[in-house]
N, C-alpha and C positions, 0 to 999 in steps of 0.2 A: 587633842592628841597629847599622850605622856612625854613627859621629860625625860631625852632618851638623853644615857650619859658621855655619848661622845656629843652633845652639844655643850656640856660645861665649859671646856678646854674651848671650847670658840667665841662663848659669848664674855670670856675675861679678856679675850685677847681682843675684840670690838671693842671692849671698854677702857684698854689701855691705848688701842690706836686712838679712842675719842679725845682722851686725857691728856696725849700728847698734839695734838690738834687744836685742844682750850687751853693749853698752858706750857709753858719751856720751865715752870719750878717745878723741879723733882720732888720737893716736900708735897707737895701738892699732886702730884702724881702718885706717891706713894701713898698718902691717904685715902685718896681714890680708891687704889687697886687693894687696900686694908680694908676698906667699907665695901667695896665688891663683892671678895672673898666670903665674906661676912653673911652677907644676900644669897651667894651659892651655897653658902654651908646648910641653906635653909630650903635648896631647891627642893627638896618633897613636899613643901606645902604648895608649890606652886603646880596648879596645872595645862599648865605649858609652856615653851621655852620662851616665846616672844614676850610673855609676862615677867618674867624673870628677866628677860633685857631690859623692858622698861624701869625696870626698880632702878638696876642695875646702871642705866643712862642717866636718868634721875640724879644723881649720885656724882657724875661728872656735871651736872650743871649748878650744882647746888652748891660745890665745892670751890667750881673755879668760877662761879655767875654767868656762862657763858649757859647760853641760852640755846642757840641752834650749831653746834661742833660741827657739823657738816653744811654748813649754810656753801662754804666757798667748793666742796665736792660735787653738791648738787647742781650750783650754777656751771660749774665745771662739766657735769654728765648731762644736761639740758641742753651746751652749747655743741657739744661733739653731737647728739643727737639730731638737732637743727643743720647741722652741715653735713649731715647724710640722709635728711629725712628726705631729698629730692631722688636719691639714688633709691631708696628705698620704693619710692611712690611709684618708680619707674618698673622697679622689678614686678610689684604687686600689678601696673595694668598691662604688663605686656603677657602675665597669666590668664589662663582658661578660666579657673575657677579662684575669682578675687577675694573671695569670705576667705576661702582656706588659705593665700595666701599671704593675706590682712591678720589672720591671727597667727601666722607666723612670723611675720615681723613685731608683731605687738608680743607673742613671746622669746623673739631673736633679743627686746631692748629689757628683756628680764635681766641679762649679763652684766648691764650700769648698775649693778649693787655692791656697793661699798662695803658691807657686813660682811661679803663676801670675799671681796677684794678692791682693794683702792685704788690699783693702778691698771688695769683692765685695757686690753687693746681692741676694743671692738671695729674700730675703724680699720683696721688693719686686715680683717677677716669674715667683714660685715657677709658678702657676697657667699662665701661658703659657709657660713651659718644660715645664711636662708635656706640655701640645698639642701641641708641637712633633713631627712623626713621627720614626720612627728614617729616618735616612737610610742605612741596612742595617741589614736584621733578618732572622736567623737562628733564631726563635722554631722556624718548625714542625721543623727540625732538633733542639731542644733537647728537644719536647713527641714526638717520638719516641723519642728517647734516654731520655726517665724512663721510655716504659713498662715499662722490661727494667734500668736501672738504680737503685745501691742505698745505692754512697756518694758523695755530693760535697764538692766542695773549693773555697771560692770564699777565692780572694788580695784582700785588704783595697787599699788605697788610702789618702787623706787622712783625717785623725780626724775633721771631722764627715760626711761622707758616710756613716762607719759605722753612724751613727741612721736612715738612709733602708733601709741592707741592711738592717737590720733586717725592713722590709717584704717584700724579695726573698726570705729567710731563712723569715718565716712563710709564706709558699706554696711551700716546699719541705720542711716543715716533717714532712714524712713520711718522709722519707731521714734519712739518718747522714749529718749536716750537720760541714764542720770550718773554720774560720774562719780561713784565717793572716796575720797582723803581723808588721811588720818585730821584729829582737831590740833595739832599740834607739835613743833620737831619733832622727830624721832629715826635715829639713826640716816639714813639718807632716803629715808620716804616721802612721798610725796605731800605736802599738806597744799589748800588753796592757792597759795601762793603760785606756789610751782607747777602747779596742774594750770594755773591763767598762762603763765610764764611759757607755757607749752602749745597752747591755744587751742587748750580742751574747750574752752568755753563755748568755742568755736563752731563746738558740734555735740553737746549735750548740757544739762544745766549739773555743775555743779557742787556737791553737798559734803559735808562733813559727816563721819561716821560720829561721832563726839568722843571716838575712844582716843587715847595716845599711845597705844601699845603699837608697835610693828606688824600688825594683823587687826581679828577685830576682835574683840571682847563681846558679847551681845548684850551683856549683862550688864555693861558700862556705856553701851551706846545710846544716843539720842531718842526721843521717841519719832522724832522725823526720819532719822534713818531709820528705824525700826519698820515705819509704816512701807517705807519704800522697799524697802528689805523682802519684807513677807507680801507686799501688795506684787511686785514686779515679776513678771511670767520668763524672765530668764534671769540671772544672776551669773555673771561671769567672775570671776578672781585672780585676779593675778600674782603671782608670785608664792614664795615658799611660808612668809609668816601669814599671810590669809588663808591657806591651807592647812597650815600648823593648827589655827584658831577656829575655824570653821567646817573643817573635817565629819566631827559629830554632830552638825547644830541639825535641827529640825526644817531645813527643805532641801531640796534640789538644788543642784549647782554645780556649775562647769569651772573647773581649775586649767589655768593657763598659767603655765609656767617651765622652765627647765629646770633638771633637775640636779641639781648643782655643789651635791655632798651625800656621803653615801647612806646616810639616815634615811634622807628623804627616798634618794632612788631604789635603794631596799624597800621602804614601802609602796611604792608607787607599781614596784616591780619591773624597773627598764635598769638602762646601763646609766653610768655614771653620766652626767653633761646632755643626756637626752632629752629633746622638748615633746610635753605631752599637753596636751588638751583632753580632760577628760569628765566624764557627768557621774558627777554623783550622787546615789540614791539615797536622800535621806531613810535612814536604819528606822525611824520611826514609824514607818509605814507599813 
């Protein structure tokens, strides 16, 4: 997906929340957001925004040696998570049809993203975010697709959303389940760590994409993910920078996510804050 220009203006201003999160010196902050600047002035060569974060993140770790700038956010969004994953679990079995909604609590915990906003009251309004309907849902497509399929593949998102897949994770919990994480911090995304932390382990194996962008690069990924990638008869994705990254790529794929700025929801075609589930037909066929 192109670098649309109302994502510039958002991804400096993640980069100065980061910089103020690694360091209280202003000089050091200042040079940050003078080497950022620098990386935006250059966004036409980039093609896509999550790529242009990563440089752009890069950039706060190199400066101030801090290595994971959201480490203490995520353990933050993993623990609020954990103390309503019960309330959650409860919502999902006291429904009819639990696939559909299992993937709306696994896209209700897309809201713990930090890029987005840092202080986020999900817990305050968990319950009427579930109600909310999907504003596309691609459900009885997917509840076809299991009767004849064998392994799935679902790309992870921000670290505490991973305690809600968990939910999505046990009603698929019949299949050869594989879970993938960025290789490395990046903004408040999930890497191994935090997907254990969450006790995905719990109920799939697993893997690293081997990218460290905020989405996935395919060009930069592993060849294990790779395999798993194009071998796995569903691919599900979470969130807006897997979407960003994977949009055009050459297979099939269900995006779970809300839509949470009006780039996205313009393309998606819903309203603003609306959660969609939706499959997508890769264009090369």
């Amino acid at each position: 997906m192109k670098v649309y220009l109302d994502c510039l203006p958002c991804m400096l201003r993640q980069v100065l929340e980061a910089s103020r999160m690694s360091t209280d010196n202003e000089k050091l902050q200042s040079d940050i957001m003078d080497a950022a600047i620098s990386v935006l002035n250059q966004y036409r060569s980039f093609s896509n925004s999550p790529e242009i974060g990563r440089d752009m993140h890069r950039i706060v770790k190199e400066i101030t040696g801090v290595i994971d700038p959201y480490s203490y956010v995520k353990q933050r969004d993993i623990k609020t998570a954990l103390s309503l994953y019960s309330k959650m679990k409860q919502i999902v079995a006291k429904k009819q049809n639990r696939l559909y909604w299992a993937l709306k609590a696994a896209a209700v915990g897309n809201v713990l993203d930090s890029a987005i906003n840092l202080g986020c009251g999900i817990e305050k309004n968990i319950e009427m975010e579930v109600e909310k309907p999907f504003a596309v849902c691609d459900i009885e497509r997917l509840e076809s697709q299991l009767e004849t399929a064998k392994r799935i593949l679902v790309i992870g998102d921000n670290s505490g959303e991973t305690v809600f897949d968990c939910l999505l994770l046990e009603q698929l919990s019949n299949f050869d389940l594989t879970y993938a994480v960025r290789s490395a911090p990046i903004i408040n995304d999930a890497t191994e760590e935090e997907a254990k932390a969450s006790g995905i382990d719990g109920y799939a194996r697993i893997i690293s994409t081997g990218c460290d962008v905020p989405g996935v690069l395919l060009n930069e990924c592993s060849q294990t993910f790779l395999d798993i990638f194009y071998g796995a008869d569903i691919v599900i994705c979470k969130g807006q920078g897997n979407y960003e990254t994977l949009l055009e790529c050459n297979r099939d794929i269900y995006f779970l996510l809300k839509a949470k700025c009006p780039v996205l929801s313009g393309l998606l075609g819903v309203s603003l804050n609306e959660y969609v589930f939706k499959y997508n037909v890769c264009k090369c066929q």
